[in-house]
C-alpha positions as CSV (number, residue, x, y, z in Angstrom):
1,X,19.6,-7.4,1.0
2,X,20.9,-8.3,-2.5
3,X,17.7,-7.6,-4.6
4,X,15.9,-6.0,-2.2
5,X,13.5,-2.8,-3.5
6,X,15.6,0.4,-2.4
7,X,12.7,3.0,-3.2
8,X,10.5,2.3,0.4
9,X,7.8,4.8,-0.3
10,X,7.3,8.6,-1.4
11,X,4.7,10.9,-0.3
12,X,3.5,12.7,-3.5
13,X,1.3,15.7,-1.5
14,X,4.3,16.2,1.2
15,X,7.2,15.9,-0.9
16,X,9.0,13.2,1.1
17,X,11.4,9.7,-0.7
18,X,12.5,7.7,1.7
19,X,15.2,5.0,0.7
20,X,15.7,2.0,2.5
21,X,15.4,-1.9,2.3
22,X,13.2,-3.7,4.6
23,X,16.5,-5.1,5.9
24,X,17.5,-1.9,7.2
25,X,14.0,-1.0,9.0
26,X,14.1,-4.3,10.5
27,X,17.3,-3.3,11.7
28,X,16.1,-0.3,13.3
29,X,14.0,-2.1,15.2
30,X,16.1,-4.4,17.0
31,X,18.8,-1.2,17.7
32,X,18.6,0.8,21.1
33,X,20.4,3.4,19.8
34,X,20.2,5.7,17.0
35,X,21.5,8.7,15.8
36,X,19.1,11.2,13.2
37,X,21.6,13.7,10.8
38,X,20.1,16.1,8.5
39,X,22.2,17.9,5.5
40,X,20.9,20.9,4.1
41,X,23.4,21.8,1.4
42,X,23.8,18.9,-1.2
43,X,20.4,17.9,-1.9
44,X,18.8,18.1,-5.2
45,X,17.3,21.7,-6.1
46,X,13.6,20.3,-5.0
47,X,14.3,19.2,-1.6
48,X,15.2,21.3,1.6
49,X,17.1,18.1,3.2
50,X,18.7,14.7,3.1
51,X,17.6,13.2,6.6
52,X,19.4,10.3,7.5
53,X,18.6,7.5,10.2
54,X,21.5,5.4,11.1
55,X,22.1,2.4,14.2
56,X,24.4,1.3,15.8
57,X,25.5,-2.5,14.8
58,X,28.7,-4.4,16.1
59,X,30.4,-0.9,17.3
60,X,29.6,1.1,14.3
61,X,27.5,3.4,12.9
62,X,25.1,2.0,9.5
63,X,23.5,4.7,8.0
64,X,19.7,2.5,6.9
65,X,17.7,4.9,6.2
66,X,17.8,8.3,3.4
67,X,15.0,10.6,3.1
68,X,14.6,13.8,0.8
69,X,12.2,15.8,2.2
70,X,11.0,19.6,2.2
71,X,10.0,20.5,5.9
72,X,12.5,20.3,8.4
73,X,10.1,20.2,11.6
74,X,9.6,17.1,14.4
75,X,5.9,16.5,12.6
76,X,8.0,15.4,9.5
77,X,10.5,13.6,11.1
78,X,7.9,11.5,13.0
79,X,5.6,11.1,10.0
80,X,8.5,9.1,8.1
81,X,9.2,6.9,11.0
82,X,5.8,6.1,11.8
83,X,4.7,5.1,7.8
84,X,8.7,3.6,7.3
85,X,7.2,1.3,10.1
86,X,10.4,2.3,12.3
87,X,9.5,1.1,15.5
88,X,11.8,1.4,19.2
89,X,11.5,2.9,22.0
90,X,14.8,5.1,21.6
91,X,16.3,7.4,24.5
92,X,17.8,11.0,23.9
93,X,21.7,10.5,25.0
94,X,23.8,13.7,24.6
């Protein structure tokens, strides 16, 4: 992880930064379960939310993935896992 490129991509014409090292979206891939968080409040004045991807590792949950985005709709959310090359076949648990 240690000099790994934190800045994983931006989308200029949706407004989207997505932070994460490729450590962390290899991670994701080999996780069965993750949990999605958005914040709405404490995100710079541009931005409509922080959305955050965590997984679970060793009994814990590692947050691996920050976006700053400015929709808030499922068509966003699966447009930065698809080009984050997050891949996994997750299941909804409540």
């Amino acid at each position: 992880m240690a000099g790994e490129d934190f800045l994983l991509w931006q989308s200029a014409s949706r407004h989207i930064l997505v932070l994460a090292t490729g450590s962390n979206i290899r991670l994701m891939a080999t996780r069965r379960t993750w949990a999605l968080d958005g914040t709405f409040k404490i995100v710079p004045q541009w931005y409509q939310q922080l959305f955050t991807i965590h997984a679970f590792l060793a009994g814990k949950l590692v947050l691996a993935v920050y976006c700053l985005c400015t929709d808030k709709d499922i068509p966003t959310y699966g447009f930065i896992l698809s080009k984050s090359g997050i891949t996994g076949n997750p299941q909804r648990q409540s």
